[in-house]
N, C-alpha and C positions, 0 to 999 in steps of 0.2 A: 504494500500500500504506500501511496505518496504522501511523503510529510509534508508540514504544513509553514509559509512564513510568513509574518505577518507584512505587508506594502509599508505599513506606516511605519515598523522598525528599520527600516532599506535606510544603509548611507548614513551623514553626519548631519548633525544639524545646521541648518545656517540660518538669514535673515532674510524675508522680504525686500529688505531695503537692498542685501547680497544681491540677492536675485536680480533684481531690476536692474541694477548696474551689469549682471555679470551677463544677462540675457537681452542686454536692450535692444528692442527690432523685432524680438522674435512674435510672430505672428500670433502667438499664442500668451502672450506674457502678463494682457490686461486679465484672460480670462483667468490665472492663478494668481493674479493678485487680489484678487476680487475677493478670493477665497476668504480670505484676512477680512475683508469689509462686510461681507454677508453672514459675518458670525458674532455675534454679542459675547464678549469675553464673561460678560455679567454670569451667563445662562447656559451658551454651549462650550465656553471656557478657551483660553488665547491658545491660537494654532501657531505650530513650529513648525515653519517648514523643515524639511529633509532634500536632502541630495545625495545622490550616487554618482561618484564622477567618472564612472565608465559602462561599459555596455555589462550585463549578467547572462549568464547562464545557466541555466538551477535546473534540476529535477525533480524540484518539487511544487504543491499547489502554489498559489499567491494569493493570497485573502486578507482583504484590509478589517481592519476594526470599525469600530461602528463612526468616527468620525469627532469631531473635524478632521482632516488629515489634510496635508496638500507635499505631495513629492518628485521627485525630478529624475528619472533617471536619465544621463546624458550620456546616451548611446543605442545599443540596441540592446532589447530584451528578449530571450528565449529558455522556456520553461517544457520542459515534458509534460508538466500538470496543467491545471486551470487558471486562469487569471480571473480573480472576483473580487470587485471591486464595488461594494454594497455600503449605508449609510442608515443611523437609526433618521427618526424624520425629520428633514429640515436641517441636517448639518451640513453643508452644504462642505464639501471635497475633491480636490483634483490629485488627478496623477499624471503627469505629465514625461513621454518617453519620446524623444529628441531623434532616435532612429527607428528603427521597425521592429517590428513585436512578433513572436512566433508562440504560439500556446494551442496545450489540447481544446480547449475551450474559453471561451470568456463573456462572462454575464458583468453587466452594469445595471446599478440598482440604485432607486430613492433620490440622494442629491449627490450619487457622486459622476465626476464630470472625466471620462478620459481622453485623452490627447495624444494623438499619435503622429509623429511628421513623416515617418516613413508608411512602410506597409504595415498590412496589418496578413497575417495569416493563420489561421486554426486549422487543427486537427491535418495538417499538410493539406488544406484546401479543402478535406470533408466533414472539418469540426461546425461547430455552432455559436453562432454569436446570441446571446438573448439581453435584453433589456426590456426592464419594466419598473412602472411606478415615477413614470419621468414626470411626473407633474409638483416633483419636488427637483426637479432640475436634473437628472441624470441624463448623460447624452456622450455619448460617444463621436469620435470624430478621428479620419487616418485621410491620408493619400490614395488607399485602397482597401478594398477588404476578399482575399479571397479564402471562401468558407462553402459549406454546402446551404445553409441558412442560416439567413438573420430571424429569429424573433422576436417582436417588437409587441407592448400591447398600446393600445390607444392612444396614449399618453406621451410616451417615447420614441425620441428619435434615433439614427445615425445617421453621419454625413461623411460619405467615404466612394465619391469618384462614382456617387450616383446609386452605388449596390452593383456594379453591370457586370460583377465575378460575382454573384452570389445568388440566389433565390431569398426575397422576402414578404415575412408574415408580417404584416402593420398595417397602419388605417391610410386608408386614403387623403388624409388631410394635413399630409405633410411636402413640401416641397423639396426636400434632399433626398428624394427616391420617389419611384413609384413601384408599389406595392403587387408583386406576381399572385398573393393569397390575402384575402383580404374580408370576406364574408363569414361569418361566423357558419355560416347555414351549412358551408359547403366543408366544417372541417374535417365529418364524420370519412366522408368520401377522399380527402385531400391524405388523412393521415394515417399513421399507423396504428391500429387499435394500443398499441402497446404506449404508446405516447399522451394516454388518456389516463385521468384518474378515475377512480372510483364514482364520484358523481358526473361522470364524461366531460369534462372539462379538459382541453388540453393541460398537457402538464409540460410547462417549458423543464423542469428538473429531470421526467423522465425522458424527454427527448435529446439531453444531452446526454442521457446514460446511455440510448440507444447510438448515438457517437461514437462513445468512448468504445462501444464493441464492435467497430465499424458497420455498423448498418446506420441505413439512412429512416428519419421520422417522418420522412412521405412518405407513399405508396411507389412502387417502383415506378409504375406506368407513369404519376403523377411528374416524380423528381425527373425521369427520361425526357417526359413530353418539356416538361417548363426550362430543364438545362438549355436543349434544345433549341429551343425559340431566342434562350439568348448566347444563341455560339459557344455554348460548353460542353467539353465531354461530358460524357456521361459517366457515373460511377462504374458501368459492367466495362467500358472501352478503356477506361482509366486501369480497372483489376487485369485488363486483358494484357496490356502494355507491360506493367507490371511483373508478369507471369511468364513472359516469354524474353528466355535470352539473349534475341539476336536485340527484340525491344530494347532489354535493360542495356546494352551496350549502347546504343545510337542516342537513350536517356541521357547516358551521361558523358556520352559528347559535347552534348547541347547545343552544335551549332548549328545552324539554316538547315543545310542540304542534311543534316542526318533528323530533325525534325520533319522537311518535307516527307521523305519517307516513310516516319512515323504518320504522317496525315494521311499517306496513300493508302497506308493498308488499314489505318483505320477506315477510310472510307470505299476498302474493295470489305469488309466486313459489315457494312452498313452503317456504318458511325461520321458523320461530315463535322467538318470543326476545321477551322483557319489554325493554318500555322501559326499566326501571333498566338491566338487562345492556347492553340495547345502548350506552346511554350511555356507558358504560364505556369499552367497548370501541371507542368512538368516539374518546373521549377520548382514550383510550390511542395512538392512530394518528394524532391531530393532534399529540402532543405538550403536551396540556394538562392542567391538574392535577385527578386522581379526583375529589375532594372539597374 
């Protein structure tokens, strides 16, 4: 089983007033300072920032405490376990990661805010991103996200290159995506019976477990047809690659003309997907970087 560390113990302490100096410009800089202003020292009690001064690498979860928290890791992040990043109500929290992020899974929750200037990638392109309860500010934001889906409920956002690597569950009344599932009516049909609880309610908890064992919490037909539509392999074309030798060799090449060939036989198979997409999604499954 994977141990557990806490987000808010990461790194040294420093000062807001640090920060601003030592990040000035960065695009991202008003929304963690903010942090410090949207918290009553009276009531949810004075936040410290944290800082990591280089990129991590862990094998185990990442789970913040219940907040304030606001931390910086400056570089890239990549965890075997899950990144959760949750808040009791109203504590408003950032984490803030300066390169790209690699995790089994990652849920955002209540008021906390994550920030990602690089990529973002789960479970090598078939993990799950969920957020919920954004009406206390949680929201997530990257350069990119590639994932098998994002779940969103009402309330919350992500803002990450549109979603256009990922399938998402959310409401329509957001402008940083638009929503591939989106009707409650039709979830019975869209998902996995197993990704339901006890009173049929989806269960974004148990659709991430369904992850973790590599299956997918659509229906296969469902996840196939909707990849599909937005230029992604498919999970059966992706195991197929996978699986065979001469594949795993031209994988990890990675260059143009041994991808082409990767598309050809996906597509004498019945599987159609652009070399850029596939590279991606290659990418994303060795562990190497997007771009």
């Amino acid at each position: 089983m994977l141990a557990m560390i806490q987000v808010d113990e990461l790194g040294e302490k420093t000062t807001f007033a640090e920060v601003a100096r030592r990040f000035a410009g960065a695009s991202w800089l008003a929304s963690f300072l903010e942090t410090e202003q949207l918290n009553d020292p009276e009531t949810n009690g004075i936040v410290v920032p944290r800082i990591v001064n280089t990129g991590l690498r862990l094998d185990d979860t990442l789970k913040s405490g219940p907040g304030p928290w606001a931390v910086i890791i400056d570089g890239d992040l990549e965890t075997s376990g899950d990144l959760v990043c949750t808040t009791d109500d109203y504590l408003t929290s950032t984490l803030i990661v300066t390169g790209n992020v690699r995790a089994r899974n990652v849920r955002f929750a209540a008021s906390a805010r994550v920030g990602i200037e690089g990529d973002l990638v789960v479970g090598r392109g078939l993990g799950i991103v969920s957020g919920t309860w954004g009406d206390g500010g949680a929201v997530l934001w990257a350069r990119s996200c590639e994932a098998a889906l994002v779940l969103l409920d009402g309330n919350t956002s992500i803002d990450a290159d549109r979603c256009r690597r990922t399938l998402v569950c959310g409401s329509t009344g957001w402008g940083e995506f638009t929503p591939d599932i989106h009707d409650h009516a039709t979830f019975e049909e869209m998902f996995e019976p197993a990704a339901f609880d006890e009173r049929g309610d989806l269960d974004f908890g148990r659709a991430m477990a369904l992850a973790n064992e590599g299956r997918s919490a659509l229906r296969p037909e469902v996840e196939n047809r909707l990849r599909g539509s937005k230029g992604l392999a498919t999970r059966e074309a992706l195991a197929w690659l996978t699986s065979d030798p001469h594949c795993r060799e031209l994988m990890a090449l990675g260059d143009d003309r041994s991808m082409a060939v990767l598309a050809e036989q996906l597509a004498q198979r019945g599987h159609t997907v652009s070399i850029e997409s596939l590279t991606r999604s290659v990418r994303a499954m060795l562990g190497a970087r997007l771009a």
